[in-house]
C-alpha positions, 0 to 999 in steps of 0.5 A: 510480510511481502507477497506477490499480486496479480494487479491489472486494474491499478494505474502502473504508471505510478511506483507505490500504491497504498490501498486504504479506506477513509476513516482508518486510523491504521491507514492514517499511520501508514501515510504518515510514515511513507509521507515521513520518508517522502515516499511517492505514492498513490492512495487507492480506495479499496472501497472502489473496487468490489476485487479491492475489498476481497483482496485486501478488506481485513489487510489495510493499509498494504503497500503496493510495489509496482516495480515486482507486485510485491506488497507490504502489509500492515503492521511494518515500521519505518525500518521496514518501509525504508527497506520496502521502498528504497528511501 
């Protein structure tokens, strides 16, 4: 499911970013997937960021699009992130 977010605090020079947190097996798979298309991304910690935690604590992996702030959240399959990302 894609939804809209305000994102102020994330570097915008970049087109994809995928909030994760280390050691989560979901986040691994949505790497593997986006590292499977070629995907450039970012990885954004949401350990980082005290908003990051309450805006995303119980969704990662999501996938940011910086182009409109739409956002991918978990799970989504290879079909939908071709469709997501454009690849």
């Amino acid at each position: 499911m894609s939804k809209r977010v305000d994102q102020q605090s994330v570097n915008a020079d970049q087109t994809f970013i995928l909030f994760h947190t280390e050691a989560c097996h979901l986040c691994e798979q949505a790497q593997a997937l986006l590292d499977s298309l070629s995907v450039a991304y970012t990885r954004e910690d949401i350990c980082d960021s005290d908003t990051f935690v309450e805006r995303y604590g119980i969704r990662i992996p999501v996938l940011l699009r910086q182009q409109d702030q739409l956002e991918l959240d978990w799970p989504f399959d290879i079909a939908q992130l071709k469709e997501f990302t454009g690849a």
